[in-house]
N, CA, C and O atoms as a Tripos MOL2 file, in Angstrom:
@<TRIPOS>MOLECULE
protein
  224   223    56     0     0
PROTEIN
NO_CHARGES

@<TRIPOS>ATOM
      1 N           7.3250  -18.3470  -13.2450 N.3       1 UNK1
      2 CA          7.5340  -17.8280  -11.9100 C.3       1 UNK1
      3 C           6.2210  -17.9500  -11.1340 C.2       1 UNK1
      4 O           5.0850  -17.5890  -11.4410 O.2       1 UNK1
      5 N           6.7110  -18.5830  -10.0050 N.am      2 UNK2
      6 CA          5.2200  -18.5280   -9.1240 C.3       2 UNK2
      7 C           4.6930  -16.9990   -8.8210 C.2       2 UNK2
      8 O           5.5690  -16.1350   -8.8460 O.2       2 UNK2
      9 N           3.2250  -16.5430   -8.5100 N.am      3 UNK3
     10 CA          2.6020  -16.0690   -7.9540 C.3       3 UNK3
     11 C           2.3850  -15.7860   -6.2610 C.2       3 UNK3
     12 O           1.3660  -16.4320   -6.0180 O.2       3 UNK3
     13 N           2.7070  -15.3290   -5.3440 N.am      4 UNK4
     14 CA          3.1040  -15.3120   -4.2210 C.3       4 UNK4
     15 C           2.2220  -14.2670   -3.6180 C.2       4 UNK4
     16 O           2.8040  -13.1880   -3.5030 O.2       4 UNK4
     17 N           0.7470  -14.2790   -3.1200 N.am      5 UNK5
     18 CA          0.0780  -13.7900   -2.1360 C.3       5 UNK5
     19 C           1.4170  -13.2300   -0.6360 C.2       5 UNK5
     20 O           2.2850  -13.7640    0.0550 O.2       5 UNK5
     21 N           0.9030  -12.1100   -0.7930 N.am      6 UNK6
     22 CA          1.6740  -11.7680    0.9310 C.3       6 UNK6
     23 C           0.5830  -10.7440    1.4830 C.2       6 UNK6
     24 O           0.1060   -9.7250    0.9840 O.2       6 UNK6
     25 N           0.3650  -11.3890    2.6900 N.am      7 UNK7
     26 CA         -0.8720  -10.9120    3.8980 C.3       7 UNK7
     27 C           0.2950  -10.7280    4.5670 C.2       7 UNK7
     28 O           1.4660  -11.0660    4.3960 O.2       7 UNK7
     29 N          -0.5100   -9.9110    5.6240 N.am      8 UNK8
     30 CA         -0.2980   -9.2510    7.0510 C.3       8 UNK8
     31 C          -1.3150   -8.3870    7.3260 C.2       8 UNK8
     32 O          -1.9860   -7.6100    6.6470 O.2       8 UNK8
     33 N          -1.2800   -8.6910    8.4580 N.am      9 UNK9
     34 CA         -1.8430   -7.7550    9.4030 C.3       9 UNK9
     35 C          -1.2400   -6.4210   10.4220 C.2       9 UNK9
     36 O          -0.1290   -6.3380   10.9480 O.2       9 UNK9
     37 N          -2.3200   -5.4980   10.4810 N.am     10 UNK10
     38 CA         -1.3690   -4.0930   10.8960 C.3      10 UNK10
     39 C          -2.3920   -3.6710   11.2940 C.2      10 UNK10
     40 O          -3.4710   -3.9720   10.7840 O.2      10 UNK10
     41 N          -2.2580   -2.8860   12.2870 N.am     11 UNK11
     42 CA         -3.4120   -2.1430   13.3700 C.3      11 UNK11
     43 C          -3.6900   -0.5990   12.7380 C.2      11 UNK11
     44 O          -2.9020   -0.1040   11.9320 O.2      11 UNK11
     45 N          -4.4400   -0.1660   13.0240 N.am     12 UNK12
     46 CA         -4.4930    1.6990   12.3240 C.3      12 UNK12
     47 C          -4.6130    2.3760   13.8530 C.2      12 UNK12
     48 O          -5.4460    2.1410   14.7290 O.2      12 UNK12
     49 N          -3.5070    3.2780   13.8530 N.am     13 UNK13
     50 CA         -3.3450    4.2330   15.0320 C.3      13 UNK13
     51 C          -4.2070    4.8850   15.2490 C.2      13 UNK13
     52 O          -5.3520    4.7040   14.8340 O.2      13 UNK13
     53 N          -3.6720    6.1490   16.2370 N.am     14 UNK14
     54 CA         -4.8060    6.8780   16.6510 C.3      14 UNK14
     55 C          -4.9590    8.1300   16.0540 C.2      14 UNK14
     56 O          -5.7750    8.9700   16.4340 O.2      14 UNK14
     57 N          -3.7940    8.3280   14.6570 N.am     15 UNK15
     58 CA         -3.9970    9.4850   13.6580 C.3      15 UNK15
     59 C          -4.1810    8.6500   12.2880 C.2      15 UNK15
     60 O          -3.7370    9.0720   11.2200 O.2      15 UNK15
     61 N          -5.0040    7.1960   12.4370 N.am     16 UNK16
     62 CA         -5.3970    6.4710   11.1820 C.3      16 UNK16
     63 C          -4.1560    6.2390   10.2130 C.2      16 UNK16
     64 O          -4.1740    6.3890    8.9910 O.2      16 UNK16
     65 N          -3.1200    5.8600   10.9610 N.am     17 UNK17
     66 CA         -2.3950    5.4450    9.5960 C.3      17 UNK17
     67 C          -2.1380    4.0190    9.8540 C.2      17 UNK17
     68 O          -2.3350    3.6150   11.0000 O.2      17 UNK17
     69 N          -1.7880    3.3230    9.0880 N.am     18 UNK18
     70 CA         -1.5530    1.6820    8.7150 C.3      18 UNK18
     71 C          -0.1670    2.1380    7.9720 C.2      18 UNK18
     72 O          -0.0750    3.0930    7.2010 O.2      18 UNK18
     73 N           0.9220    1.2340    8.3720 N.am     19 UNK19
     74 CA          2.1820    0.8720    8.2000 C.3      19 UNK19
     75 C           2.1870   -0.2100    7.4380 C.2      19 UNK19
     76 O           1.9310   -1.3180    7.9110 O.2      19 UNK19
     77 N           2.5580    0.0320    5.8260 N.am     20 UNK20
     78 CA          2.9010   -0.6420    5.1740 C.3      20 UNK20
     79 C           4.2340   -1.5610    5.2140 C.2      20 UNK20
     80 O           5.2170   -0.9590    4.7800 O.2      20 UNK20
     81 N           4.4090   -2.4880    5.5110 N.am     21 UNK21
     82 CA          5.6650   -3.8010    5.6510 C.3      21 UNK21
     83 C           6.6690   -3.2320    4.5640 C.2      21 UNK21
     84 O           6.4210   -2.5630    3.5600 O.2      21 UNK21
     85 N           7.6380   -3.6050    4.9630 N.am     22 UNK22
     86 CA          9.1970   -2.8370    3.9760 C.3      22 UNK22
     87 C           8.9520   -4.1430    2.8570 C.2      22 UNK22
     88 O           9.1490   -3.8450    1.6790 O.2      22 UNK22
     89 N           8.5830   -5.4080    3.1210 N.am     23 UNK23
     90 CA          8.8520   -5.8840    1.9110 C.3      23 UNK23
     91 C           7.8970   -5.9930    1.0130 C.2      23 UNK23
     92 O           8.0880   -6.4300   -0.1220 O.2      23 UNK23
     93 N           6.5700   -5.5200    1.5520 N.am     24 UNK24
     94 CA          5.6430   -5.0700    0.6530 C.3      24 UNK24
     95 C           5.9710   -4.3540   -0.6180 C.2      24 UNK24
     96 O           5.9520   -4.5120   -1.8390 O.2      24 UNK24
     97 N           6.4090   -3.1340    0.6820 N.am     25 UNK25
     98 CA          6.9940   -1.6880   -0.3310 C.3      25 UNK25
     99 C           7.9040   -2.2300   -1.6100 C.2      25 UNK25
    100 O           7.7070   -2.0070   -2.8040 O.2      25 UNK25
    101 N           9.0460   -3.0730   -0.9430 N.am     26 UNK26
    102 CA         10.0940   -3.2500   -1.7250 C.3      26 UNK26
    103 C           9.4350   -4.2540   -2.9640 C.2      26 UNK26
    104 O           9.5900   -3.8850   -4.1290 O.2      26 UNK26
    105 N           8.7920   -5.3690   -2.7120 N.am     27 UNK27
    106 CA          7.9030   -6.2500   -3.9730 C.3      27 UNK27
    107 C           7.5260   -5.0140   -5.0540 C.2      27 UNK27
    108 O           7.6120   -4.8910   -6.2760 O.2      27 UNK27
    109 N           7.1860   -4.3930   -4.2430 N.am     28 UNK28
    110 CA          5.9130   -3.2730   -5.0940 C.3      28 UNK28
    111 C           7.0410   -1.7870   -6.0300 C.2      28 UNK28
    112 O           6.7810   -1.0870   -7.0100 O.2      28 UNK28
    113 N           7.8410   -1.8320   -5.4340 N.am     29 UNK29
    114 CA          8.8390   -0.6340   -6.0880 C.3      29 UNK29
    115 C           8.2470    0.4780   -5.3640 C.2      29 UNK29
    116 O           8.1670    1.5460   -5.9720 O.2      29 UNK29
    117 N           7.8090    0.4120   -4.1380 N.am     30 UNK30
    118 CA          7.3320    1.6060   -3.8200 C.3      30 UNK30
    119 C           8.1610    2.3070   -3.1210 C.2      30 UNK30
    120 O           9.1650    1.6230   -2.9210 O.2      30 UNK30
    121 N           8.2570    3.4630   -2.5860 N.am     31 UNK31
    122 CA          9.4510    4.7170   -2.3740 C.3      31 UNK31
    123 C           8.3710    5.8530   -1.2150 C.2      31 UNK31
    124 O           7.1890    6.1840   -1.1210 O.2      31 UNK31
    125 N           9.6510    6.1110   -0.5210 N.am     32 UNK32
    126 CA          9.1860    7.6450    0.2710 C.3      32 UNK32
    127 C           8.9480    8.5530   -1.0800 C.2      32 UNK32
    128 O           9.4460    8.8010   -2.1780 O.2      32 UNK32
    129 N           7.6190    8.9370   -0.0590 N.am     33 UNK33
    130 CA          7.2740   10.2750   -1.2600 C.3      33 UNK33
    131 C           6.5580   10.0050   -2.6630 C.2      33 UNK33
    132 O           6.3350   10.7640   -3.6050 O.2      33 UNK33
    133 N           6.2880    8.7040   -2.4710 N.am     34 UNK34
    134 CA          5.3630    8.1580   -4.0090 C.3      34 UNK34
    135 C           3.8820    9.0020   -3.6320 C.2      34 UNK34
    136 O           3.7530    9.5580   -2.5410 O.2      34 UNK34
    137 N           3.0340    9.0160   -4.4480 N.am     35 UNK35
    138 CA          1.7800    9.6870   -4.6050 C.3      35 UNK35
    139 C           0.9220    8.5090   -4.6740 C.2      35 UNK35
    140 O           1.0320    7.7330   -5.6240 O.2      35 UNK35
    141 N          -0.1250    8.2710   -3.5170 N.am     36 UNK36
    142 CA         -1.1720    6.7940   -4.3180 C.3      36 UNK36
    143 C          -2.6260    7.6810   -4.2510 C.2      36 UNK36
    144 O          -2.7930    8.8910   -4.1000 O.2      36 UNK36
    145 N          -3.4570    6.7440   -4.3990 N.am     37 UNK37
    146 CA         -5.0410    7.1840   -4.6530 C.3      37 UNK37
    147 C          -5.7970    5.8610   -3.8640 C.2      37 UNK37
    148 O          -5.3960    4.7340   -3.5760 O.2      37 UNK37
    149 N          -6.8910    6.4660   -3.6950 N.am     38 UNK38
    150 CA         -6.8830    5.4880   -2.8960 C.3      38 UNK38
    151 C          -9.0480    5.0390   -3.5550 C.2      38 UNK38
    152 O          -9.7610    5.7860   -4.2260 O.2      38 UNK38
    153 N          -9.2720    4.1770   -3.2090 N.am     39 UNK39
    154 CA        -10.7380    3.4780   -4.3740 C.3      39 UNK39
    155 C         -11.2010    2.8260   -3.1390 C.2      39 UNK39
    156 O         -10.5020    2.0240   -2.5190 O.2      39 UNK39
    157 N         -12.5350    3.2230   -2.7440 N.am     40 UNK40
    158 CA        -13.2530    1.9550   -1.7070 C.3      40 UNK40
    159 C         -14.7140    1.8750   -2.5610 C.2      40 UNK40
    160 O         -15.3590    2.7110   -3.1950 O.2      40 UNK40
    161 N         -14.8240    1.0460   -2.3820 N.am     41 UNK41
    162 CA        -16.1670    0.2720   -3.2830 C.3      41 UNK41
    163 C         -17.3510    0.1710   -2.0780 C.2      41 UNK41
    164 O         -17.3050    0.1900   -0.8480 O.2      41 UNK41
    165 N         -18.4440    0.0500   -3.0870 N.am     42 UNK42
    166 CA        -19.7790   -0.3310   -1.7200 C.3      42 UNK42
    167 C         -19.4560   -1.5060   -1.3470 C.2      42 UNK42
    168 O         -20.3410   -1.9480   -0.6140 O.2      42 UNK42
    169 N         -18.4430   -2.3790   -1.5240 N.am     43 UNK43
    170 CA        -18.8250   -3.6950   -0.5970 C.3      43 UNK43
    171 C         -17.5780   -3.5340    0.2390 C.2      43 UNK43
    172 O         -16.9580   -4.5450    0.5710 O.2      43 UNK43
    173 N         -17.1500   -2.2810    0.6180 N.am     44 UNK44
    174 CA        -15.9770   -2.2000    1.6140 C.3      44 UNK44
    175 C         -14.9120   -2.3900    1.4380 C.2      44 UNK44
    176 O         -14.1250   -2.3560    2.3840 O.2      44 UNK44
    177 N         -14.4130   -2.7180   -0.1080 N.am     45 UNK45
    178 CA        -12.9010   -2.8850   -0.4540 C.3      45 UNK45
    179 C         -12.2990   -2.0760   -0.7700 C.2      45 UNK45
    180 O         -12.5780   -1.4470   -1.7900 O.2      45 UNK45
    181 N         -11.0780   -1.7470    0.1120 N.am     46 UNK46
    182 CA        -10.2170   -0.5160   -0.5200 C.3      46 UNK46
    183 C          -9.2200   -1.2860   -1.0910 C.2      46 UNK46
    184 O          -8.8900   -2.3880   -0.6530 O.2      46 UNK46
    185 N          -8.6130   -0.6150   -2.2810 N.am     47 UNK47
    186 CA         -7.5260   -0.7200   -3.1370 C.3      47 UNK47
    187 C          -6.4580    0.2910   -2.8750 C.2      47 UNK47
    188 O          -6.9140    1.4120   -2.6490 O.2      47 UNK47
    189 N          -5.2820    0.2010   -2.8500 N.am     48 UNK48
    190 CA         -4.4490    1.3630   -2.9250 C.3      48 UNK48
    191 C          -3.7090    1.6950   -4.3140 C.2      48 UNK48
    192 O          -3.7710    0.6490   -4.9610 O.2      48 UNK48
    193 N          -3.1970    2.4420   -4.8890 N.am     49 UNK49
    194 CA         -3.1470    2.2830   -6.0250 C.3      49 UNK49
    195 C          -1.6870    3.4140   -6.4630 C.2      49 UNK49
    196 O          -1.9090    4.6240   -6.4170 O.2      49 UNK49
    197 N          -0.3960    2.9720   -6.8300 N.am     50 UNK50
    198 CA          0.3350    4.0430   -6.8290 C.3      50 UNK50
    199 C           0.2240    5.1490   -8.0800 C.2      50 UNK50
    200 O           0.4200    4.8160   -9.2490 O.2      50 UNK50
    201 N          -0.1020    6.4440   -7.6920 N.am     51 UNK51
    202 CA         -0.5020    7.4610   -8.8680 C.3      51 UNK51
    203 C           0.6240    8.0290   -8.9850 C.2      51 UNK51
    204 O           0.6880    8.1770  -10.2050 O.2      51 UNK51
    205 N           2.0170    8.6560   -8.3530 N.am     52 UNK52
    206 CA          3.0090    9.1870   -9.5920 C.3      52 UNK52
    207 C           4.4470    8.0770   -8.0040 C.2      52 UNK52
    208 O           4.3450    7.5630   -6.8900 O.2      52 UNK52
    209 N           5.5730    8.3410   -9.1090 N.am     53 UNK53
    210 CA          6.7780    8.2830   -8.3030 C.3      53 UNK53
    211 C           7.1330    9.5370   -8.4090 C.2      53 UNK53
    212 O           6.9350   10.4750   -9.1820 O.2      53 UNK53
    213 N           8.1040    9.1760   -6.7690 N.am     54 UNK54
    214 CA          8.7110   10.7780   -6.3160 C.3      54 UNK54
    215 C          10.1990   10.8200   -7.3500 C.2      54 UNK54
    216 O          10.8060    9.7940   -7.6570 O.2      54 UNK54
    217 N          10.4560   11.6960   -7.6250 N.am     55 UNK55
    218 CA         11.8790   12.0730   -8.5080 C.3      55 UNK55
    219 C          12.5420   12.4840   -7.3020 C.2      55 UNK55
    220 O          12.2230   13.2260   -6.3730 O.2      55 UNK55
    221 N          13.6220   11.7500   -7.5950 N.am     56 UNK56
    222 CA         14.8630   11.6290   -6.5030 C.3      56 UNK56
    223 C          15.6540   13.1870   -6.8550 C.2      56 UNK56
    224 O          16.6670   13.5180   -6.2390 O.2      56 UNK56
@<TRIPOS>BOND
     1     1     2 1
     2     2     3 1
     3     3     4 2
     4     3     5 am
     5     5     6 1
     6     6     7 1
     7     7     8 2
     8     7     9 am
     9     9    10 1
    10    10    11 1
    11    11    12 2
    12    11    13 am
    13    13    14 1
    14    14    15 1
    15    15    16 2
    16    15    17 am
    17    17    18 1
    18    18    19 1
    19    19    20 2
    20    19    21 am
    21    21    22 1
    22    22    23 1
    23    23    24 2
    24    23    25 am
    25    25    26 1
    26    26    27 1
    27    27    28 2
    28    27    29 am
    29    29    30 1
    30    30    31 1
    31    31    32 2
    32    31    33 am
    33    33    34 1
    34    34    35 1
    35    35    36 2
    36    35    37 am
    37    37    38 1
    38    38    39 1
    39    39    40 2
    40    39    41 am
    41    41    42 1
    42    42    43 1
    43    43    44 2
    44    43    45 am
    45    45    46 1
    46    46    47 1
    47    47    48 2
    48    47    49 am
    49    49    50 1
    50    50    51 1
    51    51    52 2
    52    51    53 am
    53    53    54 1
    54    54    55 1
    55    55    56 2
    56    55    57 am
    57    57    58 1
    58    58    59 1
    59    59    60 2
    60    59    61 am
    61    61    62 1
    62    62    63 1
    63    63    64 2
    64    63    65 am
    65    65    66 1
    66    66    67 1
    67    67    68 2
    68    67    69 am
    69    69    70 1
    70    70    71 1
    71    71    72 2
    72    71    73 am
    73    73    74 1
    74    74    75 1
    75    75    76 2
    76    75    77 am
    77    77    78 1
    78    78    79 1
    79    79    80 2
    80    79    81 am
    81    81    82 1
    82    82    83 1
    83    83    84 2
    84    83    85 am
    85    85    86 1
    86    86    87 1
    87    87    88 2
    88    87    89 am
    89    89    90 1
    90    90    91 1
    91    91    92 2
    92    91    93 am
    93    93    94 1
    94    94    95 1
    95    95    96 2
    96    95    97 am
    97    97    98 1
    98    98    99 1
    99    99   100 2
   100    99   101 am
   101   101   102 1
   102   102   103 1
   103   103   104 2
   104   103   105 am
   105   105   106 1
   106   106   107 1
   107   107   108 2
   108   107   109 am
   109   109   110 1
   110   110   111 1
   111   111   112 2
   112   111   113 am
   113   113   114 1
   114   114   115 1
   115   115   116 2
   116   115   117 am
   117   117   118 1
   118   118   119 1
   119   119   120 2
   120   119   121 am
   121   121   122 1
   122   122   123 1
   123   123   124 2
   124   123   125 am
   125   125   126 1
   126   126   127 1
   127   127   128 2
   128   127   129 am
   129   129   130 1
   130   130   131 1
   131   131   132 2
   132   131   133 am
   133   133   134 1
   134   134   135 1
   135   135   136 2
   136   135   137 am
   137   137   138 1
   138   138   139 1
   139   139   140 2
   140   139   141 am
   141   141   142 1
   142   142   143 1
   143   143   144 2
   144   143   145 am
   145   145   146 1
   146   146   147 1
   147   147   148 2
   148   147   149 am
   149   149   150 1
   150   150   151 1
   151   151   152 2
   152   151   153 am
   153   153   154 1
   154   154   155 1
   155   155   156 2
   156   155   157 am
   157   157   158 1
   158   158   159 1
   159   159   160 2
   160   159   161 am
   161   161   162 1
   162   162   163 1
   163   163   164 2
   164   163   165 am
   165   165   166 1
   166   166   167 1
   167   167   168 2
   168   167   169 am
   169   169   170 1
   170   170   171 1
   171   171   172 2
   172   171   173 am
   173   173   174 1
   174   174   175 1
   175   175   176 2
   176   175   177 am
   177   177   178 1
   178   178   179 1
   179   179   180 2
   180   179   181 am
   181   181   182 1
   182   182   183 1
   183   183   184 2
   184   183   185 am
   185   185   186 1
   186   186   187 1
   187   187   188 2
   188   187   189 am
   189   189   190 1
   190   190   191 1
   191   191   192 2
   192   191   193 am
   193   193   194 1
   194   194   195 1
   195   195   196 2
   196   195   197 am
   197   197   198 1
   198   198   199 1
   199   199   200 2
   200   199   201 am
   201   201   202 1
   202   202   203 1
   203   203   204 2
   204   203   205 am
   205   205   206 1
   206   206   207 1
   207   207   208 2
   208   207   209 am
   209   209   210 1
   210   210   211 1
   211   211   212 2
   212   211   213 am
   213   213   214 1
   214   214   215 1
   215   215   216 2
   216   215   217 am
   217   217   218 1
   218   218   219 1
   219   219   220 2
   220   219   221 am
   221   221   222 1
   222   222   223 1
   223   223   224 2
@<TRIPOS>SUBSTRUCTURE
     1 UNK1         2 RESIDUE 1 A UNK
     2 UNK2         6 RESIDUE 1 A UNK
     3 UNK3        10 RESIDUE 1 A UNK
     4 UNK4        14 RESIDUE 1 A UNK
     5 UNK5        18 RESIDUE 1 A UNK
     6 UNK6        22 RESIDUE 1 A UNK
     7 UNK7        26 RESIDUE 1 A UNK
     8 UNK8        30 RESIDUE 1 A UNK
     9 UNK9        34 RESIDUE 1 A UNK
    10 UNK10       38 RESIDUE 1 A UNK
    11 UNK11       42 RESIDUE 1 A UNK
    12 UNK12       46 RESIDUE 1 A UNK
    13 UNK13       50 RESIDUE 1 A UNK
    14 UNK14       54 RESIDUE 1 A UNK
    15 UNK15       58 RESIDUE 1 A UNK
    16 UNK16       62 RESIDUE 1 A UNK
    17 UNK17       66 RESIDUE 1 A UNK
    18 UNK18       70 RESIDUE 1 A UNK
    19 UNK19       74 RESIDUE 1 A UNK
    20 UNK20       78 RESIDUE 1 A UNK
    21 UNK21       82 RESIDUE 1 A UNK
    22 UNK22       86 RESIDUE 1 A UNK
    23 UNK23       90 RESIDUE 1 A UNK
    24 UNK24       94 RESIDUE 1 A UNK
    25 UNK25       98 RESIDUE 1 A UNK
    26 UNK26      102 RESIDUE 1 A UNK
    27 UNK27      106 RESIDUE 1 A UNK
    28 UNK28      110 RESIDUE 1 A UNK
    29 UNK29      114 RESIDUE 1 A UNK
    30 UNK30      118 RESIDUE 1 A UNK
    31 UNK31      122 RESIDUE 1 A UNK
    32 UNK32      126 RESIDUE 1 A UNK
    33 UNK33      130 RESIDUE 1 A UNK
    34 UNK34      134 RESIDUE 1 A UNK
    35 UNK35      138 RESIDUE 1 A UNK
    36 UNK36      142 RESIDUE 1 A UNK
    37 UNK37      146 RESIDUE 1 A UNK
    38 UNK38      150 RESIDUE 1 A UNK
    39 UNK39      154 RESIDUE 1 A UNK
    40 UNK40      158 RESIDUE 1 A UNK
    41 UNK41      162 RESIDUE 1 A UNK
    42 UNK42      166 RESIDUE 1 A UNK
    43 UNK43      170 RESIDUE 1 A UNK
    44 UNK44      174 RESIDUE 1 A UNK
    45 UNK45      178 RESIDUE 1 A UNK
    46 UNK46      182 RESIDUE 1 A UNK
    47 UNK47      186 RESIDUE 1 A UNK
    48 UNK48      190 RESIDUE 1 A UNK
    49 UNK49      194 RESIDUE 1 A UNK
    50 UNK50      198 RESIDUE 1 A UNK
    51 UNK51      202 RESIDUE 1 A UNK
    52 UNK52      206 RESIDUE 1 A UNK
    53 UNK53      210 RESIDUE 1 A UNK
    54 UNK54      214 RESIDUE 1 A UNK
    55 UNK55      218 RESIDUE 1 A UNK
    56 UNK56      222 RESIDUE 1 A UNK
């Protein structure tokens, strides 16, 4: 199976949030109400990282 990079770009409002793309979410299994963490490094890279799923 290929490997498939997906970029986009997204602006951060004026209460700092960035809108994650639905098919991001959906690639990723991610869900309303998941828990992430979040890692920025000294050379400015943030990672997002999912820490629990929400129980339906």
């Amino acid at each position: 199976m290929e490997n498939k990079e997906t970029m986009t770009k997204r602006t951060l409002d004026e209460l700092g949030r960035i809108v994650i793309p639905k098919e991001i979410r959906a690639k990723l299994g991610w869900n309303e109400r998941d828990t992430f963490t979040f890692h920025c490094t000294e050379n400015n890279t943030l990672t997002l990282q999912l820490a629990e799923k929400h129980q339906s």
